[in-house]
Residue, then its C-alpha position, 0 to 999 in steps of 0.5 A: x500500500x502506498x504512503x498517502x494510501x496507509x494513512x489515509x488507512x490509519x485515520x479511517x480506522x482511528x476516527x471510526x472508533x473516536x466516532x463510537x466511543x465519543x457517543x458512549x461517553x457522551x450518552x453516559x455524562x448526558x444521561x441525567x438531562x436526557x432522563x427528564x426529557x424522555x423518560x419524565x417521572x415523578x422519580x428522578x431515579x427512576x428516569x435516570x434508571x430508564x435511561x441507563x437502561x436504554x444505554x445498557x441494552x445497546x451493550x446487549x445488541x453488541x454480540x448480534x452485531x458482532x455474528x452480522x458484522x463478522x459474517x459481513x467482513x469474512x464475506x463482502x469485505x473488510x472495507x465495506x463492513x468498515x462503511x457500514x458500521x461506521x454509518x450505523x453509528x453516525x446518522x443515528x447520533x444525528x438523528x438522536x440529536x434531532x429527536x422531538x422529546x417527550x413533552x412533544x411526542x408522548x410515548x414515541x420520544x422514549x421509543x424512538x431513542x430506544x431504537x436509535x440506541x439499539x441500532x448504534x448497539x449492533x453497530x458498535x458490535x462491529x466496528x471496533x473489530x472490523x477496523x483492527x483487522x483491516x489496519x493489521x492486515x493492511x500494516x507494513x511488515x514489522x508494524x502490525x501492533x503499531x497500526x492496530x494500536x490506533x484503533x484504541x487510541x481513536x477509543x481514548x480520543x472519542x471518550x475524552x472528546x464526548x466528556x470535554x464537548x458535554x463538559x462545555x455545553x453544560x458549562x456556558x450553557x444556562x439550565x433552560x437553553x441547555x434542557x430547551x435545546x442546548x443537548x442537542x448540539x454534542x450529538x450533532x457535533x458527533x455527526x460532523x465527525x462521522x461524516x468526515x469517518x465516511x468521507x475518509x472510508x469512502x475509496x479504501x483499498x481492499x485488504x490483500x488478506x482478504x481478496x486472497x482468501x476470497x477467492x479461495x474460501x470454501x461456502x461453509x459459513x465463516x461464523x460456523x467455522x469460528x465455532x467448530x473448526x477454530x473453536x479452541x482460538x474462540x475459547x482463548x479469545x473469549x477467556x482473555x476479552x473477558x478478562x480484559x475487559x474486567x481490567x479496562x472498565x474498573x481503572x478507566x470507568x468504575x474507579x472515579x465512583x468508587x473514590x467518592x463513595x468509599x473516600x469521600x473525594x469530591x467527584x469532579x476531583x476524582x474525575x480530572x485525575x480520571x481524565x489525565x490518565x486517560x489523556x497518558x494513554x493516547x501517548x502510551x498505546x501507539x508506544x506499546x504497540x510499537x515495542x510489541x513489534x520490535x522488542x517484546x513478543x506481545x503475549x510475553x508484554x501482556x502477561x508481564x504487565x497482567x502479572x504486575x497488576x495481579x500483584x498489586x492490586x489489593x496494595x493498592x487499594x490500601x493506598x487508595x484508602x488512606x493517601x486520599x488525592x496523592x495515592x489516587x493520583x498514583x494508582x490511577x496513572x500506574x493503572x492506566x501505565x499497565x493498561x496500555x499494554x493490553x491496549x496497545x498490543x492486544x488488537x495485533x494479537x486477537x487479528x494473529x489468532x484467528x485465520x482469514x476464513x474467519x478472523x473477523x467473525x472470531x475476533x468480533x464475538x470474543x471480543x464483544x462477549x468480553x469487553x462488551x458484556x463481561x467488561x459491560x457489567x464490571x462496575x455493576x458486578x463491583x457495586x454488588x460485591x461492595x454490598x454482599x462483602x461490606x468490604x470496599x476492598x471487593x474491587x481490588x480482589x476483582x481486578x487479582x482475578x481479572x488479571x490473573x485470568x488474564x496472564x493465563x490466557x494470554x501465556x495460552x495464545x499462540x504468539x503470531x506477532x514474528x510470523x506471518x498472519x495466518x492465511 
């Protein structure tokens, strides 16, 4: 692939994922003024409940995303996948910031929200994994963890960005402007940046991986063959995405929560700590996945790093407990520093376990049944922990097994990062 056509590559792939992750976090720090405006009720709660419970049932279509865009791209293409999906999430974004609320459309406000969100849901399901395998399998020999790395960095770019544009509107915008019409401006906005995602996938070249394998792939169905002949790949894969996904949701999104309610740190306090870490790993990932590729095998970095994160877990909270701002300072960068190897060297390898045949549909189920539901319900997992134990030390004990998990199944994985991808 040519220079200006690689990056072209890269920035597709990045921004798809800036798209996804800027409507998860927006979705999530708007959610108390979309409860009073879709879901009025006497019950402040029981709106925001509502509304939380719309968010969670777009993680629940993530796996049915997964079985359609998998299938998508191990027969269509890689890059045709990569369109849709990225559609799929960005004209539902517009059209939720252009839905008429309940004071004006009654019971059909809070449907149709829930129906945009179980769209975005399914196309979430594919996204993430259809951009890795196209950025891997499309990389300069030497630079696969590199290039797949950008993916996740896209991820952290769209969760900043989501916080900082809902942190303004709320801001410069007065209560009425900002519940009258104010909302609507950040989900438009991400529209704005799906429609530069669609631009920069419009004339993608075609993976090589896969217009080899298409012309000699048999007519059994790639997902069946990701269940049966590749079955023990989907069992590794699976194992270490759950894991993974206990480890990326505790430190990155349950943690701030966790600081005010069990330390009394104030939440806006625990969150800029939150957000700093989150803005090291734009830094770090590109970085990890670049040593994965030269220096360090990637499963022996993961399992290093994993390793070290069993160990010293449970410390940790301790220094959480009594060193207030400093120790949350301390355990969340640390945190985010072990994070990054999985991060930034985890899509190479998920991409170098699975053959072409069926690589997406086997990385796009191990993956969202992981990170999305497993890693999904890691903070309500945590919370219930907290209450059955009474100790608050319960989170720590989680990430231990997590990680510990994690180291197992990942010193199981086949390490592909030297060799050629699997055709």
């Amino acid at each position: 692939m040519a220079v200006g056509k690689r990056h072209t590559a890269l920035l597709a792939g990045f921004i798809g994922n800036v798209v996804e992750w800027y409507d998860f976090a927006l979705y999530g720090y708007m959610a108390g003024i979309l409860a009073t405006l879709f879901f009025p009720s006497e019950s402040q709660l029981a709106s925001l409940i509502a509304t939380y419970g719309v968010f969670a049932a777009g993680f629940f279509m993530r796996p049915l995303g997964a079985g359609l865009f998998g299938w998508l791209g191990d027969t269509v293409g890689r890059t045709k996948t990569m369109m849709v999906s990225v559609m799929m999430m960005a004209l539902p974004t517009v059209l939720l910031g252009c839905l008429p609320t309940y004071d004006t459309a009654g019971i059909w406000a809070p449907i149709l929200l829930i129906v945009i969100r179980l769209v975005q849901g399914l196309s979430v399901g594919g996204e993430f994994s259809s951009s890795v395998v196209y950025l891997v399998e499309t990389a300069p020999d030497g630079k696969r963890g590199y290039s797949g790395s950008w993916a996740n960095t896209g991820s952290m770019v769209g969760m900043l960005l989501g916080a900082g544009v809902a942190a303004v509107a709320t801001s410069l915008l007065s209560e009425e402007a900002l519940h009258a019409w104010g909302w609507r401006l950040p989900f438009l906005i991400g529209g704005l940046i799906g429609l530069v995602a669609i631009l920069l996938r419009r004339n993608l070249p075609e993976s090589k991986h896969f217009n080899r394998h298409l012309h000699d792939r048999s007519q059994t169905s790639p997902l069946l063959q990701a269940f049966t002949t590749d079955r023990l790949k989907m069992i590794k894969g699976i194992m270490f995405a759950s894991a993974y996904g206990v480890i990326f949701y505790l430190p990155l999104v349950y943690l701030p929560e966790w600081l005010h309610l069990q330390t009394g740190m104030p939440r806006d306090k625990a969150l800029q700590i939150n957000t700093a870490a989150t803005a090291l790993l734009l830094v770090l990932i590109p970085f990890v996945g670049l040593i994965s590729d030269r220096f360090i095998r990637r499963t022996h970095f993961i399992a290093g790093a994993m390793l070290v994160m069993a160990l010293v877990s449970y410390p940790f909270y301790t220094l959480l407990a009594n060193d207030g701002w400093w120790g949350a300072v301390v355990v969340q960068f640390v945190l985010a520093i072990l994070l990054a190897v999985p991060l930034g060297a985890a899509p190479a390898l998920f991409v170098e376990l699975f053959p072409a045949r069926d690589r997406l549909s086997g990385y796009s189920i191990a993956y969202n049944l992981g990170l999305g539901i497993v890693g999904g319900a890691t903070p309500m997992v945590a919370t219930w922990l907290i209450k059955e134990s009474g100790s608050p030390a319960a989170p720590a004990f989680l990430l231990t097994a997590a990680a510990v998990l994690a180291f197992a199944a990942v010193l199981w994985i086949r390490d592909g990062s030297r060799e050629p991808l699997l055709d």
